[in-house]
VMD Tcl script that draws the C-alpha trace (Angstrom):
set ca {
  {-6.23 -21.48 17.46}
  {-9.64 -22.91 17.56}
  {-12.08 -22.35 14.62}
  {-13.80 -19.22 15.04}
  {-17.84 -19.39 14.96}
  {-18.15 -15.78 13.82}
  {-15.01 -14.89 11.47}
  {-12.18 -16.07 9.33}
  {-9.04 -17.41 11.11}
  {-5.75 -18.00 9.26}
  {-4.38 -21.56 9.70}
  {-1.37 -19.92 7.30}
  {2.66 -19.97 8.34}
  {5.50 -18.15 6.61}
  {7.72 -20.69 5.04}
  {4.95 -23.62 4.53}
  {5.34 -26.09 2.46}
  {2.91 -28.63 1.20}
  {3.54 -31.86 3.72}
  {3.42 -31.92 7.48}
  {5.67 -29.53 8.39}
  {8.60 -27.56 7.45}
  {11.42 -25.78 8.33}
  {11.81 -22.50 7.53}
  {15.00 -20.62 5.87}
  {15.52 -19.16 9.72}
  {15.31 -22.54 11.31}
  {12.19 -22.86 12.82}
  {9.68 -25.85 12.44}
  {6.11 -24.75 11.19}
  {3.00 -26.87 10.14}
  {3.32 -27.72 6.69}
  {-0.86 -27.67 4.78}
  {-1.58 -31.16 5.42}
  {-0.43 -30.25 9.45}
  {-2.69 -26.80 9.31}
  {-5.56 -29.25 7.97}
  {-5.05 -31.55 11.36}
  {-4.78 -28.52 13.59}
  {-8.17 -27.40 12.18}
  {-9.30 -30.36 12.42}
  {-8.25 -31.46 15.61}
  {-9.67 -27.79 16.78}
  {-13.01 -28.97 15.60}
  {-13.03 -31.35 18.76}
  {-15.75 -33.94 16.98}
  {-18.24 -30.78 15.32}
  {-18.51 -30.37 11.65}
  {-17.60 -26.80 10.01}
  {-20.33 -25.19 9.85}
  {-22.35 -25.34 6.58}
  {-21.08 -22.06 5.45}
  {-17.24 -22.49 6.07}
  {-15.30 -21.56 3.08}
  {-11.37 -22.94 2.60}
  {-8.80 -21.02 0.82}
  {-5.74 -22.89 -0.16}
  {-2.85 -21.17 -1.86}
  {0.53 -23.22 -1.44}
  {3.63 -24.51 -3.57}
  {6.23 -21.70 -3.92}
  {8.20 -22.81 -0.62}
  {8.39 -26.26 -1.80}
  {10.32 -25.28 -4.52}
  {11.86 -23.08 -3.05}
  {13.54 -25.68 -0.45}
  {16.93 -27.36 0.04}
  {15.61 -30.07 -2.03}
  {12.55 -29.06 -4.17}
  {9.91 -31.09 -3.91}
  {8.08 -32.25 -7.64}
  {5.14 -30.61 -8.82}
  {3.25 -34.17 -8.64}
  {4.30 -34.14 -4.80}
  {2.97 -30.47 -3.94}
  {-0.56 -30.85 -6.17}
  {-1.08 -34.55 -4.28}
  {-0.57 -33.13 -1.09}
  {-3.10 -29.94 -1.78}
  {-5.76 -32.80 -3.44}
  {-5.47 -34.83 -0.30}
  {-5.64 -31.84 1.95}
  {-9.23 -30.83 0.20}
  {-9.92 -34.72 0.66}
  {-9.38 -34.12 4.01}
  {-11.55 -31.12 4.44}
  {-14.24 -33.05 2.45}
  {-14.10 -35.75 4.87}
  {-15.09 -33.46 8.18}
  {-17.47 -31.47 6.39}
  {-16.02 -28.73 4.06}
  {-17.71 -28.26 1.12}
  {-16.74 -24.70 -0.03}
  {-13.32 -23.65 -1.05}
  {-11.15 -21.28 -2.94}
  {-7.95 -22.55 -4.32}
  {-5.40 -19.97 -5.92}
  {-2.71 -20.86 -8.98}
  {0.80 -20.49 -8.25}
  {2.54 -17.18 -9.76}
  {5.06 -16.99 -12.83}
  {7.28 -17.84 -10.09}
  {10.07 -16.85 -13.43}
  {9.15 -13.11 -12.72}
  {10.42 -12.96 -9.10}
  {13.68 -10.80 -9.04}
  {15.85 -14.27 -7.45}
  {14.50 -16.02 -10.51}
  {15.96 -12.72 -12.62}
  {18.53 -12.27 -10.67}
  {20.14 -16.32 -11.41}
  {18.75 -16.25 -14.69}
  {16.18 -19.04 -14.09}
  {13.38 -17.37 -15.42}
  {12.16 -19.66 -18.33}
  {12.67 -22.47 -16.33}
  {10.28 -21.11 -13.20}
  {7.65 -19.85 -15.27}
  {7.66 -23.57 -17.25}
  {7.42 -24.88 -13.72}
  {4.80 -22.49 -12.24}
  {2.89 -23.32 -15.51}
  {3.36 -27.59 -15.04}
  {2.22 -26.70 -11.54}
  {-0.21 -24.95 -12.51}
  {-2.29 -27.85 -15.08}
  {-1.40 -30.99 -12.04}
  {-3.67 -27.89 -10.23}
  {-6.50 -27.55 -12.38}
  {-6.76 -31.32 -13.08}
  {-6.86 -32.19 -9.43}
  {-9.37 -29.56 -9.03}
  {-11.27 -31.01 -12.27}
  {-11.24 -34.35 -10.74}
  {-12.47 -33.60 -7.10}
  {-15.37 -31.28 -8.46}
  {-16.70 -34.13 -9.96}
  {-15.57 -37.05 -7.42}
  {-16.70 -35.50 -4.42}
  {-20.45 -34.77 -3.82}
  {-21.51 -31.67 -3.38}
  {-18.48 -29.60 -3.36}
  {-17.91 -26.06 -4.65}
  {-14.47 -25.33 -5.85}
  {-13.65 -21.80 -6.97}
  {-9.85 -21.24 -8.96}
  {-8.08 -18.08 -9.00}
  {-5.79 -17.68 -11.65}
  {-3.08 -16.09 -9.92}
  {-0.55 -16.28 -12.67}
  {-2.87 -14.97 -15.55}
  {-3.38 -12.06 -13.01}
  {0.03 -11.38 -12.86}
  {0.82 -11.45 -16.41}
  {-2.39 -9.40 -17.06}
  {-1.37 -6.61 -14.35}
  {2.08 -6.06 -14.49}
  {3.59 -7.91 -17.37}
  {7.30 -8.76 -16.64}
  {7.36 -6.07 -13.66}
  {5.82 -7.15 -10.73}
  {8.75 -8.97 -9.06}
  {10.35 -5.79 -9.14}
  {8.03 -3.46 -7.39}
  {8.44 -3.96 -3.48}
  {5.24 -3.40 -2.26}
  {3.35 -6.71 -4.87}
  {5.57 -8.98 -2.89}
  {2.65 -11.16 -2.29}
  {3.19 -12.43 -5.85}
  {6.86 -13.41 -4.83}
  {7.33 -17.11 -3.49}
  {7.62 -17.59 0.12}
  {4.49 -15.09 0.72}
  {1.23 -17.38 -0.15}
  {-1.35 -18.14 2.27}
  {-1.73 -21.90 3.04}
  {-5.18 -22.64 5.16}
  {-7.72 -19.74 5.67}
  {-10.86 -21.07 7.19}
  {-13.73 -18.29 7.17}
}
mol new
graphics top color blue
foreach p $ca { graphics top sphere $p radius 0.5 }
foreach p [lrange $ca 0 end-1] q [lrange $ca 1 end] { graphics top cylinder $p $q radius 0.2 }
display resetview
């Protein structure tokens, strides 16, 4: 898809990871954040955003999630470098969301890996606001806004919501990777 003058337009694929690409649990190959990144950018044909664009980034839970899991230093390099990226061609506005207590999710309760996912959502979660920290005040100019996905989880619904169908979004495997508006 092209970038869209006049609206928001999803770069996002279920079963994303972090990298390139990746391959999801039915077997198909989708772009990973740092592929959505090219495609936008590649999309861009030579223009800058314009001035206005905002980026939202919310990625991690399929990495660990994988065959292999990928390392919390991996997934937070490759969402620093994909803001780099964005920097580079122009973005200066963007929105980039925690990960969940991925310990609440009802697989995580289910194999009795609870303590162990929330200590790795919340190890995820300070590589996050470090890189953040550091490319607020490395790059120029840019605005970086953090929701706090996991505090709103524990604030809403405690040590429920991976067990109420319909807040699914909060389960891994459902975040958003590249929304450009």
């Amino acid at each position: 898809a092209l970038p869209s003058q006049n609206g928001a337009i999803s770069y996002a694929f279920g079963g994303a990871t972090s990298g390139i690409s990746a391959t999801t649990p039915d077997g198909f190959s989708v772009p990973g954040l740092l592929g959505q990144v090219e495609a936008y950018r590649f999309g861009l044909f030579g223009r800058k955003p314009q001035q206005r664009s905002l980026f939202a980034l919310w990625i991690g839970a399929n990495d660990y999630a994988a065959t292999v899991p990928a390392s919390p230093e991996a997934v937070v390099g490759n969402t620093k470098l994909a803001i780099q990226r964005l920097y580079r061609i122009g973005g200066r506005q963007f929105i980039v969301l925690n990960m969940p207590n991925l310990g609440l999710t009802p697989i995580a309760q289910a194999q009795e890996l609870g303590d162990v996912l929330a200590g790795l959502s919340q190890f995820h979660n300070g590589l996050l606001a470090q890189a953040v920290s550091e490319l607020s005040v490395s790059l120029p100019g840019i605005r970086i806004t953090s929701i706090d996905v996991f505090a709103l989880g524990q604030n809403v619904f405690g040590s429920t919501y991976g067990s109420i169908p319909a807040l699914g979004f909060l389960a891994p495997g459902s975040e958003s990777c590249l929304l450009v508006n």
